[in-house]
N, C-alpha and C positions, 0 to 999 in steps of 0.2 A: 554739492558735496563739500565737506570740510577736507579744504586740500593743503592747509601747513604742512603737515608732517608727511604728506604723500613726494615719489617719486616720480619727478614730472619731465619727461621728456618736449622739448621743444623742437620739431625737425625746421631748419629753415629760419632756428633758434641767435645766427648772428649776421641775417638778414634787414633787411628796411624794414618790416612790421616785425618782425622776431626779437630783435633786440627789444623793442617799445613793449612788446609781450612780456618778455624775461624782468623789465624793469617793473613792470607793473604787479607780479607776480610776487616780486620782493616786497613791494609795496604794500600788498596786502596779506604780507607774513609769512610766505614762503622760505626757508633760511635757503639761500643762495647754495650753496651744497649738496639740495633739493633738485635744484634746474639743471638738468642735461640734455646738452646741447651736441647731438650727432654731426659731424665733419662730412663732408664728402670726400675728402682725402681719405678716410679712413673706412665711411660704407658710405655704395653705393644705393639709394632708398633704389633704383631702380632695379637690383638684382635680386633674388629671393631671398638666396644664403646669404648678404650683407646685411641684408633686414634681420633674418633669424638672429646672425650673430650678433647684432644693435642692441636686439632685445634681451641676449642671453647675457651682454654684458651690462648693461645698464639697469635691468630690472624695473623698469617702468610700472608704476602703481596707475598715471593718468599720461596720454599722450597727445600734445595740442601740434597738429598735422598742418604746417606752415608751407615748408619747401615747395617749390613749383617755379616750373618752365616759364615764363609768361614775361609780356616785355607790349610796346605797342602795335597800332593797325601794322604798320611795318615789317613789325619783327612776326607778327602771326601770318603778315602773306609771304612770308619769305620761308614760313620752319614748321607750316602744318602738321606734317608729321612727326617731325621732333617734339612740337609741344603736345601732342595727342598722346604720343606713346607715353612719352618719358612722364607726362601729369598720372596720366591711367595705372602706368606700371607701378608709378611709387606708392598711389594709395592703394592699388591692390594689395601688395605685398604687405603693407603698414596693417593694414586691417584683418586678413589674414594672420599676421605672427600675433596681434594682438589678441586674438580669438584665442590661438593656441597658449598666446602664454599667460591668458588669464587676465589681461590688462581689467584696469577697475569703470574707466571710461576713455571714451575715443573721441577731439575734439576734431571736426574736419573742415577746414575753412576751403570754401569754392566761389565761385565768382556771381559776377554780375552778367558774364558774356553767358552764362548759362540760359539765360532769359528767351524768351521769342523776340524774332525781333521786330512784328509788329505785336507785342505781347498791348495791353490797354494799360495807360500811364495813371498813378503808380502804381508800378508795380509791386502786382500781391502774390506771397509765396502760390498760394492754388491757381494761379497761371505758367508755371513753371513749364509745365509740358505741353501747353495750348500751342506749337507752333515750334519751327525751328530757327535758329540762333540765327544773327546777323553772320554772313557769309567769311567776313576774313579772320572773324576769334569763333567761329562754330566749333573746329576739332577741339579747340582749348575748352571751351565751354561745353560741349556733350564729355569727353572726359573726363571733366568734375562731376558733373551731374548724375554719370553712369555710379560715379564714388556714394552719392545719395543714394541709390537704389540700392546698391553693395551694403551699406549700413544700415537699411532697412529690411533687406534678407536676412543680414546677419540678427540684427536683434529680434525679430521673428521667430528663427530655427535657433541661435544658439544664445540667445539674450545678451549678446553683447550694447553695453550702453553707450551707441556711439549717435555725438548731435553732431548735425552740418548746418554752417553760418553761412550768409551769404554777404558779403559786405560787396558795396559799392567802393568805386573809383576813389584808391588813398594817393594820400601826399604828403608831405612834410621832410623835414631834414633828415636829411640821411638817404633820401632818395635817390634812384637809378637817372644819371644826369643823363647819361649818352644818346646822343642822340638818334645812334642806328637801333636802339632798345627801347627806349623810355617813355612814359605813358605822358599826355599832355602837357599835366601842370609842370613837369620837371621838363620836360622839352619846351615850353616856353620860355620861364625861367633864364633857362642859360640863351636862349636865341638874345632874348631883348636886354641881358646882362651884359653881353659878349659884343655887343651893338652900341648898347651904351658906354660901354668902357673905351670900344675903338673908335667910336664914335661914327659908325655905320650910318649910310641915307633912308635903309631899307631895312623891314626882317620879313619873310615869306612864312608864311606859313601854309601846313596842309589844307584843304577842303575850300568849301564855301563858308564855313563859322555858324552855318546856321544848326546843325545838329546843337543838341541839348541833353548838358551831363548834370550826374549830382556827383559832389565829392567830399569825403571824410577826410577829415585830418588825423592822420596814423595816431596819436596818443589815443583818439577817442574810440577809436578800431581795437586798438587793444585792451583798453578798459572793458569794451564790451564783450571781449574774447573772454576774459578772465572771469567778466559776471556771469555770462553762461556755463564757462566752466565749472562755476559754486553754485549755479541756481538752476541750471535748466539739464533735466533728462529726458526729454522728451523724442518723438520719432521725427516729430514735422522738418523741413527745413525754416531757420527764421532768417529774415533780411536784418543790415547790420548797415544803416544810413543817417541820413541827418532829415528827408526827407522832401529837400528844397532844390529845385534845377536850373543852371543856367545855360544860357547860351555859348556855345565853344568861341563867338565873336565878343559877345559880352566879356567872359572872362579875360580873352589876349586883353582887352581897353584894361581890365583889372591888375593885369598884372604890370602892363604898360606905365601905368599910371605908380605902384611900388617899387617900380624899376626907375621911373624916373627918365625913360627913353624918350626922348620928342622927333621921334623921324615915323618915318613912314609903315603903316604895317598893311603887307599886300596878300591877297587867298589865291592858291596854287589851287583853281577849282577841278586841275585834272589829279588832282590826287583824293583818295575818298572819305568821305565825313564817315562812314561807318555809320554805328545802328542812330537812326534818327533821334532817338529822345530813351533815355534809361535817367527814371526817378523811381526810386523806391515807395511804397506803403512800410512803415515801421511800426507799425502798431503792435505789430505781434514781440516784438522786443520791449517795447515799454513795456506791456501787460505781463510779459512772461519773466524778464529778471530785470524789470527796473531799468532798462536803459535808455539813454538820450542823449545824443552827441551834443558837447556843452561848447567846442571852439568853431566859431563864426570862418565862412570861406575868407573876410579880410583879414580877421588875426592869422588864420593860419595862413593865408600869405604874405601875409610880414614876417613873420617868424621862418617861412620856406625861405623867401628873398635875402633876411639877413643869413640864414646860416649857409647859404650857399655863397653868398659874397667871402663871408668868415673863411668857410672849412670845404667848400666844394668846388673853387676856382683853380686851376691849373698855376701853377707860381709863371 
């Protein structure tokens, strides 16, 4: 759809993918007075009447459904039910007042934990329900997923034109460093930055290193958020990746080696590698609005590496 002159809600809009959204959005002619960007200070997406009055205030023409509870293995064995409800509640409520208030499109981005978790590598949207989730992101991930069926009810009975994205594992500046939270690339990162700077013998890391991830670099996540947002109405869910998977031990030497760290890096093999192998099939995203993630895992870890040395190190 032609969305310049629409009224475009962003939830989750001054977020790590969010922000990268909003910019890309301007980028391709949105006038910046266009983007609304809802507060948690000010509604709660997890209440109903917050949502209602979001939308009563704001008037949203297209809504791209960002917000969400999510953080690493960690942080989902630690807040199951936090991230179950609080994911579930918010996109009920989103998709619901959107129905009611006549929204023109609903964009819902859901994960990759959604997947089985011995689903067959790569993985392809019509495996989706063959199996269930890897065990410590399962609540995160069946609550996203429940949000696909929701969107596919809905446009069924009340034709609401709402798509769900799947994007794989992002990264890049601006990302969640912490380490009681944070997804791999940015918790390595600061382990072997924080090592190198103090000049550490050792850095530990989770697992055995042998599970096998793919991961997108956030500008190219968002670009493809934006292409489906103009080019795709459809019901299917599409996958939103680069395609290509490595090893969780390959990448620390990757990062190891931009980091510049020459000590030791040891596997804490009592903590869990999580789901063995998540590589996407993307095919359905080229074919369907032209997409193909254009930044390489080295540049974008040069450019995570520099900007966290920059603008993400503690003074």
């Amino acid at each position: 759809m032609e969305h310049s002159r629409c009224r475009i809600v962003v939830t989750g809009g001054a977020g790590f993918l969010g922000r990268f959204v909003c910019a890309e959005l301007i980028r391709t002619g949105v006038a910046k007075d266009y983007i609304l960007v809802p507060r948690s200070a000010e509604y709660d997406l997890t209440q109903a009447k917050a949502v209602a009055r979001m939308y009563a205030d704001l008037r949203p023409d297209v809504v791209i459904h960002l917000a969400a509870q999510v953080g690493g293995i960690g942080a989902n064995r630690a807040n199951p039910g936090r991230f179950f409800h609080e994911n579930l509640a918010m996109g009920m409520h989103l998709i619901e007042q959107a129905r009611i208030a006549g929204v023109k499109k609903f964009v819902m981005v859901g994960t990759v934990c959604s997947y089985p978790k011995h689903a067959p590598v790569p993985f392809r949207e019509e495996d989706l329900w063959n199996g269930y989730p890897e065990e410590t992101n399962a609540p995160y991930g069946i609550a996203k997923k429940s949000l696909l069926v929701m969107l596919q009810a809905y446009r069924s009975q009340y034709g609401l034109n709402g798509i769900f994205l799947i994007p794989v594992n992002l990264y890049g500046p601006g990302d969640n460093f912490d380490l009681e939270s944070s997804h791999v690339i940015p918790a390595m990162v600061r382990k072997f930055t924080e090592a190198h700077e103090r000049q550490l013998p050792e850095v530990v890391l989770w697992g055995t290193g042998k599970a096998c991830r793919e991961f997108l670099y956030v500008e190219d996540c968002a670009r493809a958020i934006v292409l489906a947002t103009q080019r795709y109405d459809g019901a299917e869910p599409v996958n939103i990746g680069t395609g290509h998977e490595i090893t969780i031990r390959d990448l620390a030497y990757k990062i190891q080696r931009v980091v510049g760290y020459d000590g030791k890096v040891t596997w804490d093999s009592s903590k869990p590698d999580g789901q063995p192998r998540r590589c996407l099939d993307v095919s359905r995203a080229r074919r369907l609005f032209d997409f193909e993630a254009s930044i390489g895992l080295d540049d974008g870890l040069e450019r995570t590496v520099a900007w966290y040395r920059r603008e993400g190190m503690s003074p």
